[in-house]
N, C-alpha and C positions, 0 to 999 in steps of 0.2 A: 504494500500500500504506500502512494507517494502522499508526500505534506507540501502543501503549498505553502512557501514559508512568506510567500505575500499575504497572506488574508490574517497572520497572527503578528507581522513582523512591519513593521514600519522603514521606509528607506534606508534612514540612518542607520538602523538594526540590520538589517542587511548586508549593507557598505562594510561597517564593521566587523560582520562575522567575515566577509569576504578576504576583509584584510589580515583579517586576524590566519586567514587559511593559507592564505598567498606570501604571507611576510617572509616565513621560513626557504620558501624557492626563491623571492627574490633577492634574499642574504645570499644564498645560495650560490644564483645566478650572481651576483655583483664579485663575489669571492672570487670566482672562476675569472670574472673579463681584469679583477688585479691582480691575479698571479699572471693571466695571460701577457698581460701591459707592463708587467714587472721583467718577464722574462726577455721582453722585446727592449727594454729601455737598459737591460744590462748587458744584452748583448748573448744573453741564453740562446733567445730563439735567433737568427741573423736577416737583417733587411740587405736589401742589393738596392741601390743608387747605381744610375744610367749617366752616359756622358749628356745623353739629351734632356733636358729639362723636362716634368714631369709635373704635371699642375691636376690634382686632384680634389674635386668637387663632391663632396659627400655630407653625411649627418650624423646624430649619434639617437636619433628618435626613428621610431618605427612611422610607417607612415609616409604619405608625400608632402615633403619640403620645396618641392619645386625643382628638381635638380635637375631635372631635362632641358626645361626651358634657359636655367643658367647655365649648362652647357653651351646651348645655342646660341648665348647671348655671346660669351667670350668666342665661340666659332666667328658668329657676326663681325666682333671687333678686329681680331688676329688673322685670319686667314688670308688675308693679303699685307702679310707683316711676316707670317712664316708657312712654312710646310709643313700641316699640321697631320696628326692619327688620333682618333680617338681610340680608347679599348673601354670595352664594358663587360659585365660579367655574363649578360642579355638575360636575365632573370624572365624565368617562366620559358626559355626555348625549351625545343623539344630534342635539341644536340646536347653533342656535349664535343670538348677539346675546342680548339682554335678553329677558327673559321671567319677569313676575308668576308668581305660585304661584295655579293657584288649584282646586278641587276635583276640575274636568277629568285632571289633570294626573298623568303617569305617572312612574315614575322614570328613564327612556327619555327623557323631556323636559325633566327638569331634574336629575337625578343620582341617586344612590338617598341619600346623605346629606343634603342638600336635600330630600328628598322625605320622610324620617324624620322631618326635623325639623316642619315642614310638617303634616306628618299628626299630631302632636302638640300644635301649638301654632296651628292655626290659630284664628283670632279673635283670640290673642293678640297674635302679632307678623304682619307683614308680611316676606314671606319672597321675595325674587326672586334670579336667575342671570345673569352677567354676564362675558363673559373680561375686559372692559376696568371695572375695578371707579371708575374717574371718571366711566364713565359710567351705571353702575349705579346709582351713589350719586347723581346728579342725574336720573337717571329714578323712584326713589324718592321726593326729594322733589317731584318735579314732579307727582307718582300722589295723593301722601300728604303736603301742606306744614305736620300737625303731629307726623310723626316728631321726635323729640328724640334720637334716639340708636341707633344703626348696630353691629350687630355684623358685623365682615368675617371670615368664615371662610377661614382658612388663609389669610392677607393681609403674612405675614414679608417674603415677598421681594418684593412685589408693592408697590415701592416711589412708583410714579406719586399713591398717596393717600399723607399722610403722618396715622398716626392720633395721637389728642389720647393713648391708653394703649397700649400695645406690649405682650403676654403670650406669650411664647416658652414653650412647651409640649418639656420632653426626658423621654425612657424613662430608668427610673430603670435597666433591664434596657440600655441603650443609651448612656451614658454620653457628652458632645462629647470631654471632654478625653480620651477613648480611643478616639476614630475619629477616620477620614482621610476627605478628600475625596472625593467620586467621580472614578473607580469604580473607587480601592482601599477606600472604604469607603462609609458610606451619607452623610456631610455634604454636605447644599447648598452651605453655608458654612462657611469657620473660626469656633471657637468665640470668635476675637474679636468676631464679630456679635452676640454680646449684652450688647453696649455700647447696642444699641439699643432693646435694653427697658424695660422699664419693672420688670414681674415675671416673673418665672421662674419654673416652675413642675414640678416632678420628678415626675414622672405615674408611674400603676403600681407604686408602692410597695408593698412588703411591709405587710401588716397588721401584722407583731410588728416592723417596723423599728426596729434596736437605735440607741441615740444616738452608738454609736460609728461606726457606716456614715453614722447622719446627720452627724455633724460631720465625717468625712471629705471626703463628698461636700460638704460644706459647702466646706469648706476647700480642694477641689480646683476648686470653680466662682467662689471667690472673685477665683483669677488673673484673670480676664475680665470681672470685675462691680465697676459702682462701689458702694462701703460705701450703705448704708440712710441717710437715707431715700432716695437717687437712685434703687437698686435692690432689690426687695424677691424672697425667695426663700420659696416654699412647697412642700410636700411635698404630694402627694393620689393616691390609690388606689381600685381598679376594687370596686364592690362589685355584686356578681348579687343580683337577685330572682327570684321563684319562674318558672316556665317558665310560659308562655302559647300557646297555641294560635297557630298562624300564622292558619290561615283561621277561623271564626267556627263552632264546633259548639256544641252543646248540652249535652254530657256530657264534659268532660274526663276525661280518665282518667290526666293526672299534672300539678297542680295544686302536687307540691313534689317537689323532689330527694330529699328526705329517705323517700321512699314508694318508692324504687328498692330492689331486693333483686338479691343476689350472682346468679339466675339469669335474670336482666332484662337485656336488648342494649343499647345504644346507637350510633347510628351520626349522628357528629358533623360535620355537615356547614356549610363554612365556605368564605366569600369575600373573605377581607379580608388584610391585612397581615401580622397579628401574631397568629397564632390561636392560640399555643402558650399562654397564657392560662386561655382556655377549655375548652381541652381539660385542662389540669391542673385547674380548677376541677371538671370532670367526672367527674375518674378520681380523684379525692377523694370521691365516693359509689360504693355495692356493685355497682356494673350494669360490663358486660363493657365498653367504648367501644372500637369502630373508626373511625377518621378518613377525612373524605376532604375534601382542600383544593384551592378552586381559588384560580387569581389573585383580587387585589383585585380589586373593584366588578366582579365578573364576570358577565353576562346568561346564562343557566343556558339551554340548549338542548334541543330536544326527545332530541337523543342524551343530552345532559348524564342527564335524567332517566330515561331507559330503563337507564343504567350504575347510576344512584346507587338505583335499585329492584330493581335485580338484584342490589348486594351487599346491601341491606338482604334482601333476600329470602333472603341468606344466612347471616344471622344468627342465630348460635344462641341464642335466650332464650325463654321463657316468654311474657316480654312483650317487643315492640319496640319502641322509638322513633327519631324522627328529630328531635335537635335541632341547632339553628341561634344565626346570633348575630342581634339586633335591626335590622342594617344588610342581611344576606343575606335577613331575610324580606321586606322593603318589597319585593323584586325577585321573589319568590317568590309573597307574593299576588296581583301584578296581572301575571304569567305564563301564557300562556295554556295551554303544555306540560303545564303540571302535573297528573297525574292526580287529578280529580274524585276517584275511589274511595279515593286515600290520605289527604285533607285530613284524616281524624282521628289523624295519626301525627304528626308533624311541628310541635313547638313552637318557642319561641324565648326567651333570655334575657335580660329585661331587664338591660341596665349602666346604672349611675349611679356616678358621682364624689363621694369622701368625701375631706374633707382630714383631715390627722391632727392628734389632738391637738385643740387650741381653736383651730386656722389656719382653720377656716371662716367663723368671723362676721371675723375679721380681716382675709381674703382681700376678701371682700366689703364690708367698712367701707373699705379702703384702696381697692379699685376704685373705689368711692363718691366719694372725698373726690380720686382724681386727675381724675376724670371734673367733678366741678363746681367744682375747686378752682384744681390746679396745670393746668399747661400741657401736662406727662406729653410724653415720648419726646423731648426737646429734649437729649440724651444726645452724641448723636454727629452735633450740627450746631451 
């Protein structure tokens, strides 16, 4: 016989017992990532440092930080400054070992964030997948022996490469110094770990972020960071562009938000992390929005889409749509489930990263000047 411990137990009573069950793993779990980080910092376990600079974009919280889009962003800046390679780990492919990016190539094979990127930027950078990223980074330059510079995506804990710049990416919505370890809370790591950066970066910010929550947050990330110039702190926030068709038709028929009217549907359909974003982006225009979320990097099924075209089909508006985010279409276009007959419903929203204020050329001068300058990430060795 089960006990519903809702109907005798009040939230806080719950919370409580919950933590009280969880504390013992997450001492547990935290023991485990400081012998881990102890053995790395004495030289137990051994990092490999590359002649090529090595600029790694990561987090220390479960969850999406944004770190695609900040990839993109420094691709954007640098790629006609150097010869660039990313490596990624391509979390959720269906490979495994090394493997170049190349036309062929599905998000199924190398990840659907990988595959984004990729489909973006090919010719620009050289883009492969790798779990063991030592060996990634010397099967790049072995492919390609005039890359000059390496972006490692999501490369924080991935301690075996040591990079020349360290970019720890935290939710401005997610705060380290008000979460716990797993799995009372979302931390990889204590927020002492960003001793090992270099910049810090407060992702998803408020557009009108007042200077008083900034200097707060300032002030509360300062416990764990060394003073400037060791560590440098920036602020940067999600900006949407206009919606784009997933699959390739001829006649869009909503080309801007702004063309939505109060008797117009939307049904917002999303695979990632953090979607609550998006969907308040959305329900900030006159169209009715129903949600449907799956897991992160989710492969969408032939049931998946007979569900998600039966509530769209239930949809009361004038006009219907089905938006998505830029990471859930890559998986969507090259889906075979997909019904042919919907491909003109179904767009997507471009994200791009804006830093606030005049932090963007700074952000980028200062990536610049550690990448050919200083030594970068020599912090907590």
């Amino acid at each position: 016989m089960s006990i519903d411990l809702s109907k005798i137990l009040n939230k806080e009573q719950r919370k409580s017992i919950m933590d009280a069950l969880l504390t013992p793993f997450s001492w547990a779990y935290g023991a485990a990532v400081w012998l881990r980080n102890t053995a790395f910092d004495m030289g137990v376990l051994p990092h490999e440092e590359f002649d090529v600079p090595v600029v790694s974009v990561g987090n220390i919280t479960v969850g999406g930080t944004g770190k695609t889009p900040h990839v993109e962003y420094i691709i954007d800046a640098l790629c006609r400054r150097y010869h660039m390679a990313v490596l990624s780990r391509g979390y959720k492919r269906k490979t495994k070992g090394f493997i170049l990016a190349t036309e062929s190539m599905t998000p199924r094979e190398i990840g659907d964030e990988p595959y984004q990127i990729y489909r973006k930027y090919s010719g620009v950078v050289t883009l492969a997948v790798c779990e063991s990223r030592r060996k990634g980074i010397r099967e790049l330059l072995r492919i390609d022996p005039d890359i000059n510079l390496i972006l490692l995506d999501d490369g924080f804990q991935h301690r075996y490469v040591k990079p020349k710049v360290n970019i720890l990416l935290m939710d401005f919505n997610r705060p380290c110094y008000d979460d716990r370890l797993m799995p009372l809370g979302t931390l990889r790591e204590p927020p002492s770990s960003l001793t090992r950066c270099d910049f810090v970066v407060v992702t998803k910010c408020p557009t009108d972020l007042n200077p008083m929550d900034r200097r707060m947050m300032k002030k509360n990330l300062e416990q764990y960071m060394f003073p400037p110039p060791s560590q440098e702190l920036f602020f940067s926030n999600i900006r949407y562009a206009d919606p784009r068709p997933v699959f390739p038709i001829q006649s869009p028929q909503l080309t801007s938000l702004q063309w939505l009217h109060n008797d117009d549907a939307v049904l917002c359909l999303t695979g990632i992390a953090t979607p609550k974003p998006l969907v308040r982006y959305l329900r900030s225009f006159p169209a009715q929005v129903k949600v449907m979320h799956f897991d992160d990097h989710h492969f969408f099924t032939r049931r998946d889409f007979a569900d998600i075209f039966r509530v769209f089909k239930g949809l009361k508006g004038k006009r219907k749509f089905i938006i998505t985010t830029e990471k859930d279409a890559v998986r969507i276009v090259t889906n075979p489930y997909f019904p042919p007959t919907k491909r003109n419903v179904i767009y997507y929203i471009p994200m791009r990263v804006g830093f606030l204020e005049m932090e963007s050329s700074n952000f980028i001068e200062e990536l610049i000047h550690r990448i050919e300058n200083q030594g970068g990430q020599n912090l907590a060795t």
